[in-house]
C-alpha positions as CSV (number, residue, x, y, z in Angstrom):
1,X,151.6,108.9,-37.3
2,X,151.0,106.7,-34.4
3,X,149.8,103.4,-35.5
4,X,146.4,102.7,-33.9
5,X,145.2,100.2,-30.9
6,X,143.5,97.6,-31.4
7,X,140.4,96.9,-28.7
8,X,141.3,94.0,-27.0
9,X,144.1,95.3,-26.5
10,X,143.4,98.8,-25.7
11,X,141.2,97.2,-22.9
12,X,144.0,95.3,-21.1
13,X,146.2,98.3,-20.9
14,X,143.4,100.5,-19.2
15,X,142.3,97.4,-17.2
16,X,146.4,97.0,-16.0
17,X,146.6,101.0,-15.7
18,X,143.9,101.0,-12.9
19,X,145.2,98.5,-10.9
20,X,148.4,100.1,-11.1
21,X,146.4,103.3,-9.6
22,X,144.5,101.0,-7.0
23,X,147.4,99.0,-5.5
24,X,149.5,102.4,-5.7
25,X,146.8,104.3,-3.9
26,X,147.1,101.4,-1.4
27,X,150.7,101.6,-0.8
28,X,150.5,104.9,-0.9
29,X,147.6,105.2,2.3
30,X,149.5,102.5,4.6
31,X,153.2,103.3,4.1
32,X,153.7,107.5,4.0
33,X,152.7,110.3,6.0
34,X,150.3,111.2,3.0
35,X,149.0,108.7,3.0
36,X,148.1,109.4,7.0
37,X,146.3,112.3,6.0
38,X,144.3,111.3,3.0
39,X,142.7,108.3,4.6
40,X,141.5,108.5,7.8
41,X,139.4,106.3,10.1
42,X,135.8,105.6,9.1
43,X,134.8,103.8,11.8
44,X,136.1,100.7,13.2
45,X,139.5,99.5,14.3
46,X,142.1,100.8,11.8
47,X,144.8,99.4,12.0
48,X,148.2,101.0,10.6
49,X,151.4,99.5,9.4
50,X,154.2,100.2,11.6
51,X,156.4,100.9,8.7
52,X,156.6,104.9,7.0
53,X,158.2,108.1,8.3
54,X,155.7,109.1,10.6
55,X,155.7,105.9,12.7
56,X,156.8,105.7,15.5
57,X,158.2,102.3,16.5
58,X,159.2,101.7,20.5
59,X,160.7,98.9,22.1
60,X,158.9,97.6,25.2
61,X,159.3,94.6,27.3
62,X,156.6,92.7,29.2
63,X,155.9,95.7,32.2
64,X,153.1,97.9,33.6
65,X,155.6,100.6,33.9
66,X,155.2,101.7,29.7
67,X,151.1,101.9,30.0
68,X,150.8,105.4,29.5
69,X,151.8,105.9,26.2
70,X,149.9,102.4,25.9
71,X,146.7,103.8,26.9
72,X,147.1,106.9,25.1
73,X,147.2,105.3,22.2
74,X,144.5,102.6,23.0
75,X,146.7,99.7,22.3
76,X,149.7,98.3,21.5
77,X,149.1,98.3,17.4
78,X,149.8,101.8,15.4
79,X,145.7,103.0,14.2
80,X,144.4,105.8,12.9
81,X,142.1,105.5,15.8
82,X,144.4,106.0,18.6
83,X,144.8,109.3,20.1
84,X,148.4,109.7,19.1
85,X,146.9,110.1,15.1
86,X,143.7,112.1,16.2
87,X,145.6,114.8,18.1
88,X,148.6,114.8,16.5
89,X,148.5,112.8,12.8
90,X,151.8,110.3,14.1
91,X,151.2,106.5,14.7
92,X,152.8,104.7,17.2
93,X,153.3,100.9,17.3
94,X,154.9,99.5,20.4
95,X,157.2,96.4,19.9
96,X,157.2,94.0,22.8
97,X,160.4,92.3,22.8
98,X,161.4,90.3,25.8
99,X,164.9,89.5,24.8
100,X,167.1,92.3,25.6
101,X,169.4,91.6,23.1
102,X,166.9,91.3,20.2
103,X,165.0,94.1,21.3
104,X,168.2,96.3,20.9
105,X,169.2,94.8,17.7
106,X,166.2,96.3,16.8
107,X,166.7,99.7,17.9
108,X,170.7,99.9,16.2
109,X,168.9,98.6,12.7
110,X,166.5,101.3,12.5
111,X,163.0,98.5,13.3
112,X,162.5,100.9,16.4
113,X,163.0,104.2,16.5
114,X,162.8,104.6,20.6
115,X,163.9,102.1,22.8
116,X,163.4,101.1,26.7
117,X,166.1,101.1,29.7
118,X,166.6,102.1,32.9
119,X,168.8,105.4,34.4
120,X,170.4,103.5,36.8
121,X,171.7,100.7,34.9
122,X,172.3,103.0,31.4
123,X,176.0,103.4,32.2
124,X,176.5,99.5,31.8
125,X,175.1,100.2,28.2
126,X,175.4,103.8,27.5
127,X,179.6,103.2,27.2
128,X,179.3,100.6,25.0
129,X,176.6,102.1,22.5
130,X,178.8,105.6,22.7
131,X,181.9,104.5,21.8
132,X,179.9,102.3,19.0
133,X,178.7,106.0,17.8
134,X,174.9,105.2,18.1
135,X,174.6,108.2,20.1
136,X,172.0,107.9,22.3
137,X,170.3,110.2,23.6
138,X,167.6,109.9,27.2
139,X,164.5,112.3,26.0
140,X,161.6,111.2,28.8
141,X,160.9,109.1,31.8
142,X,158.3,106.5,31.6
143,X,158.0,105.7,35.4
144,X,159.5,104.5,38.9
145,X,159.4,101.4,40.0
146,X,156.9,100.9,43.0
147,X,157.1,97.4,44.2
148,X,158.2,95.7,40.7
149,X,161.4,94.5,42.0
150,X,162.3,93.0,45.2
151,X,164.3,91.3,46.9
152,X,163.1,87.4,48.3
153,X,165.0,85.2,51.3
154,X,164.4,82.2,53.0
155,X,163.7,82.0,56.8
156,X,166.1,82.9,59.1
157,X,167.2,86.2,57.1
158,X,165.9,89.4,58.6
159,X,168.2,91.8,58.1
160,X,170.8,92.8,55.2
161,X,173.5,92.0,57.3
162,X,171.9,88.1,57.4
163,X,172.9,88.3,53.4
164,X,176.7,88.1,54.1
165,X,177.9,85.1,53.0
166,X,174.9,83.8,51.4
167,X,173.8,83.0,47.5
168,X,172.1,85.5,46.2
169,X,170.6,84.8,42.3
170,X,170.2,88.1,40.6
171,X,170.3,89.2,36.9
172,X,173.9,91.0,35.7
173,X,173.3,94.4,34.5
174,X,169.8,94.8,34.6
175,X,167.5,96.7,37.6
176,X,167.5,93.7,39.7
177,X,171.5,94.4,40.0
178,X,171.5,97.7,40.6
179,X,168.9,97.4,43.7
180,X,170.4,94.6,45.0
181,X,173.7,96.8,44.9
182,X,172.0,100.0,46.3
183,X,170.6,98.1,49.6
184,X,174.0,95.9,49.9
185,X,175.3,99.6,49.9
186,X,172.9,100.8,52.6
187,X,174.0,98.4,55.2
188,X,177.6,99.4,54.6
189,X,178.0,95.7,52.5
190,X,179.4,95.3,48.9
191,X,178.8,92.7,46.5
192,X,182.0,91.2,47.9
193,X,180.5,89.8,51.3
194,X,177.8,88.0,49.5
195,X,178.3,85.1,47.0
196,X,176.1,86.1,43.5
197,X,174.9,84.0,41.3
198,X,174.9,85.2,38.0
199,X,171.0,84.6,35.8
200,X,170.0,85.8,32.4
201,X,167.2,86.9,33.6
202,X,165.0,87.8,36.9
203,X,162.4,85.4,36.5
204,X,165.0,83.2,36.2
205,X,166.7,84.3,39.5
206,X,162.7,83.6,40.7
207,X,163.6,79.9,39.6
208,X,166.4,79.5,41.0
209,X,164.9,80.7,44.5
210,X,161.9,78.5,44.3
211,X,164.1,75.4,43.2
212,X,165.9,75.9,46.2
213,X,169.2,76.7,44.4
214,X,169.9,79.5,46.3
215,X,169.3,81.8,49.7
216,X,167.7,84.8,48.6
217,X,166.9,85.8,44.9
218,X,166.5,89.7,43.2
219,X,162.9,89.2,41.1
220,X,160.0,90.8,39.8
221,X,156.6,91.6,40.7
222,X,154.8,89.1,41.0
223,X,157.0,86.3,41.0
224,X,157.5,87.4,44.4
225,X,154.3,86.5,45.7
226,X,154.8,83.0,43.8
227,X,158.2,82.6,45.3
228,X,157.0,83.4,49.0
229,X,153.6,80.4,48.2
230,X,156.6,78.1,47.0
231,X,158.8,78.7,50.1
232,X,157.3,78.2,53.6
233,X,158.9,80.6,55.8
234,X,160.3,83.3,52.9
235,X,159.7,86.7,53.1
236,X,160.1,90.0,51.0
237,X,163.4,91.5,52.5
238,X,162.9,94.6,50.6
239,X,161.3,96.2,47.6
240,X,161.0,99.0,45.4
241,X,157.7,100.4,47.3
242,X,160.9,101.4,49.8
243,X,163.8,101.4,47.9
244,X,161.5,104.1,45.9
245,X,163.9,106.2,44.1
246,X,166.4,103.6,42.5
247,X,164.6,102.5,39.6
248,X,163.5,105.0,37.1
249,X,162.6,103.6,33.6
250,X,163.3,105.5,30.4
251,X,163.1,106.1,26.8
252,X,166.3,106.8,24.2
253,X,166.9,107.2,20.4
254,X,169.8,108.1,18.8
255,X,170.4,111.6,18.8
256,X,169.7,112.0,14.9
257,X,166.4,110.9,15.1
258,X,165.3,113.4,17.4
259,X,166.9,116.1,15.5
260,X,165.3,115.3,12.5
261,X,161.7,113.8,13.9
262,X,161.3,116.2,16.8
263,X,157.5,117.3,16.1
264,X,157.1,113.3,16.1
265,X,159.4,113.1,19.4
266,X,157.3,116.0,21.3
267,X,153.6,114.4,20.0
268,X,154.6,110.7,21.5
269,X,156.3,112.4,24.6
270,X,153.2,114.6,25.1
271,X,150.4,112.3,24.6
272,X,152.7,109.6,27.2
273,X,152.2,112.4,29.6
274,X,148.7,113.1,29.1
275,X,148.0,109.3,29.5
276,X,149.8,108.9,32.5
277,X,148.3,111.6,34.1
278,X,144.7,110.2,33.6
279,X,146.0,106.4,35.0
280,X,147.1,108.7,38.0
281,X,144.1,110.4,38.5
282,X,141.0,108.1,37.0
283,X,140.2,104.4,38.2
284,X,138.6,103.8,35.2
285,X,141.3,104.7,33.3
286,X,143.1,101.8,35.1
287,X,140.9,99.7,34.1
288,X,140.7,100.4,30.8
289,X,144.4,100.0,30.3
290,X,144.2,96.7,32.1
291,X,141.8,95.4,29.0
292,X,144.6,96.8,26.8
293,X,147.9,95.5,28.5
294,X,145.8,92.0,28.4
295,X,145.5,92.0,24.6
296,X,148.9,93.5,23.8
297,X,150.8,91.2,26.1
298,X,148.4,88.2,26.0
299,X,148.3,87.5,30.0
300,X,145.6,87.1,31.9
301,X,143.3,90.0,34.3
302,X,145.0,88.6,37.7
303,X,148.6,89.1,36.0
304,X,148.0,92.7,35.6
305,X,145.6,92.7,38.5
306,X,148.7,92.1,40.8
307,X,150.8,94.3,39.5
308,X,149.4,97.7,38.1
309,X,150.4,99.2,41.0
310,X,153.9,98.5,41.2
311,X,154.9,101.6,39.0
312,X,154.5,105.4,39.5
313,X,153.7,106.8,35.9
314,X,155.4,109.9,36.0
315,X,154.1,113.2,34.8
316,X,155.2,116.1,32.7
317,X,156.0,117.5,36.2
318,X,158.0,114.0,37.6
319,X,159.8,114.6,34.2
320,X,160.7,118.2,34.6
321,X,162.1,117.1,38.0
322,X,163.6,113.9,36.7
323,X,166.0,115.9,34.3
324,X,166.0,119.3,36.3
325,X,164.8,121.6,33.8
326,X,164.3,124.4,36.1
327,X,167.3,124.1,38.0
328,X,165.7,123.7,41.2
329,X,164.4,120.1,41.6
330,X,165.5,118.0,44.7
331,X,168.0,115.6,44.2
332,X,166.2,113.0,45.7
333,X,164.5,112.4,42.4
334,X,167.3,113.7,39.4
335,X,168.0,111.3,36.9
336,X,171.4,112.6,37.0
337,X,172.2,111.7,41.1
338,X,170.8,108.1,40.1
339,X,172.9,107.6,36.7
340,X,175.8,108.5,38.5
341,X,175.9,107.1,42.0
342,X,174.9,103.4,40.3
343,X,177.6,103.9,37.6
344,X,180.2,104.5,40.3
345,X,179.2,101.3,41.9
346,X,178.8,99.2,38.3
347,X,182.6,100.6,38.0
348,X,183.5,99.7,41.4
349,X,182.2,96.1,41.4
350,X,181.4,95.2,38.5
351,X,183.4,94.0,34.9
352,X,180.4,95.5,33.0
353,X,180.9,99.1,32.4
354,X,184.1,98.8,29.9
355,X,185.4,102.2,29.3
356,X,184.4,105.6,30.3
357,X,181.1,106.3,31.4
358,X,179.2,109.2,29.2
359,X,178.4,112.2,31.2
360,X,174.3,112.9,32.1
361,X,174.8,115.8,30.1
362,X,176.1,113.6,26.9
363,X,173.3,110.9,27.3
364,X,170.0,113.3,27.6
365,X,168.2,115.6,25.3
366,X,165.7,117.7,27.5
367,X,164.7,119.5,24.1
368,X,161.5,117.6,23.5
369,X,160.2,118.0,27.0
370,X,161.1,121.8,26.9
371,X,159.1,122.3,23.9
372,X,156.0,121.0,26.0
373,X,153.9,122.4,28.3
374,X,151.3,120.8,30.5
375,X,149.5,122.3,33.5
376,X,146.9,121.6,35.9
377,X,147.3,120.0,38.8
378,X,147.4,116.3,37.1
379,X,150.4,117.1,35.6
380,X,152.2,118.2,38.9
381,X,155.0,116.2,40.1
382,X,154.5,113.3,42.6
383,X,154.5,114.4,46.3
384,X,156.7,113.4,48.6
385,X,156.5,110.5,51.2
386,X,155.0,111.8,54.8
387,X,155.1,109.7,57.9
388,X,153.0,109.6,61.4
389,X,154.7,110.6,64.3
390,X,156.9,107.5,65.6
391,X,156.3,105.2,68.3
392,X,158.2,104.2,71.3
393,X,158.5,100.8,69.8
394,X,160.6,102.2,67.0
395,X,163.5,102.9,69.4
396,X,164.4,99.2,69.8
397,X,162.9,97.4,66.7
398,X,165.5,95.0,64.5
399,X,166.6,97.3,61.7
400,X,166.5,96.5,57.9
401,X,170.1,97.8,57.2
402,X,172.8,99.5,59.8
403,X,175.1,102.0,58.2
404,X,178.0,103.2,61.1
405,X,179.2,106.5,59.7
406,X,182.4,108.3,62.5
407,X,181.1,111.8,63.3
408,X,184.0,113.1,65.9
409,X,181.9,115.4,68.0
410,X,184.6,118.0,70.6
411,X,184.1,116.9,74.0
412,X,181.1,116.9,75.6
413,X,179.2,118.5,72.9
414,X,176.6,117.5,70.6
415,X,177.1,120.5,67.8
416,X,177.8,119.7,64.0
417,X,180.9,121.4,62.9
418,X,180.8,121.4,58.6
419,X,183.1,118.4,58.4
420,X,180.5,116.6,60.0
421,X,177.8,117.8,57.8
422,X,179.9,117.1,54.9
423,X,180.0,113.4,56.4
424,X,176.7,112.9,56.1
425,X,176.0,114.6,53.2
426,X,178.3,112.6,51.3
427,X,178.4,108.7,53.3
428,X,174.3,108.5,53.9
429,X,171.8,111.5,52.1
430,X,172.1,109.1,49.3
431,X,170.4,106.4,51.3
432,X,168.0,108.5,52.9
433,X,167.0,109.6,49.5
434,X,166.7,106.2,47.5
435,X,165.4,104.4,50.1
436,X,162.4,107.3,50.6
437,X,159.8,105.2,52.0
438,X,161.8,103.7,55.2
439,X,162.0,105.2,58.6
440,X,165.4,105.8,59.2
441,X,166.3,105.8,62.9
442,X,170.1,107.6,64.3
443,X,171.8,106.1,67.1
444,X,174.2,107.9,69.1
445,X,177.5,105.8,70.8
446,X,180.1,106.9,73.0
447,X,182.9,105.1,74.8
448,X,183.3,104.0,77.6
449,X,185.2,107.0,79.3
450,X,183.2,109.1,82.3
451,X,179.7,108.6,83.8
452,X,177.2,106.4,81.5
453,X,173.9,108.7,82.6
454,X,176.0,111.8,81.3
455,X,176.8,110.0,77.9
456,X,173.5,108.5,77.2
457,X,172.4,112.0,77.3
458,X,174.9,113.2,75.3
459,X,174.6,110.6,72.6
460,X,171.0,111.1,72.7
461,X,171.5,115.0,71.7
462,X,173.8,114.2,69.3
463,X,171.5,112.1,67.1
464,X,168.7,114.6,67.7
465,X,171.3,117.0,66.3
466,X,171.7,115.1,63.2
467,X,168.2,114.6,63.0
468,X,168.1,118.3,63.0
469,X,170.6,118.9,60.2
470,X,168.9,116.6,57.6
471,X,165.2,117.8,58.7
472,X,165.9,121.5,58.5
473,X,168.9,121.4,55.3
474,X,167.5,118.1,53.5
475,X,163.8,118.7,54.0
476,X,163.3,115.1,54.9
477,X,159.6,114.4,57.1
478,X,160.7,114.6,60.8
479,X,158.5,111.8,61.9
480,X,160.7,110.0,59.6
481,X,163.2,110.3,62.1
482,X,163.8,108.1,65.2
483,X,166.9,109.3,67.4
484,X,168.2,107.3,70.1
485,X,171.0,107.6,72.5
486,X,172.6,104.7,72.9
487,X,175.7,106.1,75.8
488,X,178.6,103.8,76.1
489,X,176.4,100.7,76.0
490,X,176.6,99.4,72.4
491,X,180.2,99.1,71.9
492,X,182.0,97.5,68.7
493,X,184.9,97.2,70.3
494,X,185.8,95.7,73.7
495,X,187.9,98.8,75.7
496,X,188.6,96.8,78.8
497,X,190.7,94.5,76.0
498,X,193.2,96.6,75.1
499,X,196.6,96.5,76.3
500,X,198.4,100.0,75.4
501,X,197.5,103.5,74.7
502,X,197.5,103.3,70.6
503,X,195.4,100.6,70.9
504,X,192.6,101.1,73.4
505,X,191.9,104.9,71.6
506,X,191.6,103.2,68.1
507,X,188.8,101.2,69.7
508,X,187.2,103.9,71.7
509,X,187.4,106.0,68.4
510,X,185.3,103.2,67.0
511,X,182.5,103.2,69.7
512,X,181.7,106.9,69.2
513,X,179.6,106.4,66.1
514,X,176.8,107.3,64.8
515,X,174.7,104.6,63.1
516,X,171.7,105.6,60.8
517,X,169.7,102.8,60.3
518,X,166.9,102.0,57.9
519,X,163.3,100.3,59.4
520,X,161.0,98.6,57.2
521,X,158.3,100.5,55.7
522,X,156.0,98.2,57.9
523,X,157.1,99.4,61.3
């Protein structure tokens, strides 16, 4: 027979049993998925650990490019008020980690579960965190960047061309490299003709440019305005508002986690979507998520003010595109064209991609975003960029970036034969389609051999006829298209110079060109 308690002490053992229940209970509520269900909001702000299963934890940095799922879920903080737990019972808690190195150490430990980049500068990483066997995986895009990178010079440089030679401060493997690459590209340049100088970060590079350090400087929104108020004389070269398909940010986790949290994958991916749609489509939507990127990033109204409309947010439709889950989208805007072309050029110029880069196919998952739907029309994929009819002035203005591409045309005809087509297909659509709010104008040259009337004609109809190819098989806007003809009158190379035969048709071979250059958007 048990022997029996005594009062006192029967009294402290009940007393310690229900604070065992109560701080149980407690751990119970703010740390599981149960504990998600059995407590729900009673009014007021409820704020949710970010720790338990059905958290969601993403890495962000300081950018108005992430507000969707930001707004969706009506802060930064994971609550039981937000949106994400009302619709779909997961919390989400955004991390805002401005160290890139940190922020990833966070995402190989397990303290995030989804993490921030950007396609075009994923091979630089993607080779290293492959071989490591993270396996990630690309499951959504967050946006395009609209005007949050650029690229700032001091007076006197008005072309791309002006760059060669000159310093150029710009951040190593980030965005900021990869467009300063793309327009270097664009005016037939590498980042051999121009001298750069290596920075941690771009608002670093921003530093450098305002301490007069250097000649021209990638940065970000809107330490280009600053730089331009701290320079008289600077200018914006170019930007991502032209340069519009270059930069795409996106989300990855390691390919486990979305096998094994994919109803928590599709509900963050979804409700992303649906707040990006409303910031594309409501005003006061923007400026709701302005009083929300305030608090979670603790800058002020003009920061955000200034730059809320430097990213597209991109829609279940921009997505669908983005990773081309219907096997139709234009390549203008495919993940895929952009991963690859930039890792090509990282490879090329660069000591930062190490191995092999990963295939598209190896880095992306499009399971989550097949598993959603979304219609209506604010879920549609972005239009494309249309143009008024050009001017007369746009035949002689001082072009952003010349790209000379040799199209042999038989004699006195203007017709494109397929190498021709396969010339520009492959040496400037990939221009035309990153840099997709330019005017591009097409200059036709001959040499110097037979009547000049006759062969300004005939270079004349021989841009129109590349006009014609990449209106008609490229479905670019034709008022996007200035074509001049140019006859014997531009010359690269002096014929009257050359002393034999050899000679004199190498440079002759090198007048009859065809340049496609790009205007700034302002012309």
């Amino acid at each position: 027979m048990a022997r029996p308690i005594k009062a006192p002490v029967k009294f402290l053992l009940v007393l310690m049993a229900a604070a065992a229940v109560f701080f149980g209970g407690r751990w119970v509520v703010n740390n599981t998925s149960v504990g998600n269900i059995i407590a729900p909001s009673k009014g007021g702000s409820q704020v949710a650990t970010s720790k338990g299963d059905n958290t969601v934890n993403v890495c962000v940095v300081t950018w108005v490019g992430y507000a969707g799922g930001q707004y969706f879920n009506g802060g930064f903080k994971a609550s039981r008020d937000s949106r994400y737990f009302k619709d779909y019972g997961i919390l989400v808690n955004f991390r805002v980690i401005d160290d890139f190195n940190a922020s990833l150490e966070a995402w190989k430990s397990g303290e995030c579960q989804v993490h921030w980049f950007t396609a075009d500068a994923a091979p630089t990483l993607f080779d290293d965190l492959t071989a490591a066997g993270f396996d990630p995986r690309i499951f959504f895009q967050a946006d395009w960047s609209r005007g949050g990178d650029a690229i700032v010079v001091t007076r006197g440089i008005n072309s791309m061309r002006d760059l060669r030679g000159k310093r150029i401060a710009v951040a190593y493997g980030t965005p900021s490299h990869t467009f300063l690459l793309r327009a270097l590209e664009a005016a037939s340049m590498t980042i051999r003709d121009v001298v750069p100088v290596e920075m941690g970060s771009a608002p670093d590079a921003a530093k450098a440019f305002t301490g007069r350090q250097v000649d021209a400087a990638v940065v970000w929104s809107p330490d280009d305005a600053d730089a331009l108020a701290s320079i008289p004389g600077s200018k914006v070269l170019t930007s991502t508002k032209e340069a519009r398909f270059i930069i795409p940010d996106i989300f990855f986790a390691k390919a486990e986690w979305l096998d094994s949290h994919a109803d928590q994958a599709k509900a963050l991916v979804e409700g992303w979507m649906r707040g990006a749609a409303e910031l594309n489509s409501n005003s006061a939507a923007k400026e709701q998520v302005i009083d929300i990127l305030m608090a979670g990033l603790n800058l002020p109204r003009s920061f955000f003010e200034s730059t809320i409309n430097n990213a597209r947010w991109t829609t279940y439709g921009d997505n669908v595109a983005f990773f081309n889950l219907e096997g139709n989208a234009s390549s203008t805007v495919m993940g895929e064209r952009i991963y690859n072309e930039t890792g090509r050029l990282y490879q090329q110029y660069t000591d930062l991609v190490k191995g092999n880069i990963p295939t598209w196919r190896e880095v992306t998952d499009g399971a989550v975003l097949r598993s959603i739907t979304l219609s209506g029309s604010e879920h549609a994929a972005e239009g494309g960029v249309t143009f008024t009819a050009p001017t007369k002035e746009l035949e002689s203005v001082e072009a952003l970036a010349s790209k000379p591409i040799s199209i042999t045309f038989v004699t006195g005809s203007a017709a494109l034969d397929d190498n021709m087509k396969t010339i520009i297909d492959d040496r400037f659509v990939p221009t035309a389609q990153s840099f997709a709010g330019n005017r591009i104008r097409v200059e036709g040259n001959t040499d110097g051999t037979g009547s000049r009337e006759v062969n300004v004609g005939l270079s004349r109809r021989r841009a129109q006829a590349v006009v014609d190819y990449l209106v008609t098989v490229w479905k670019f806007d034709r008022n996007r298209f200035v074509a001049v003809g140019n006859g014997p009158d531009r010359p690269v190379c002096d014929e009257g110079s050359q002393i034999d035969a050899r000679s004199l048709s190498e440079c002759q071979g090198r007048n009859r060109r065809t340049e496609f250059q790009l205007l700034s958007s302002n012309k």
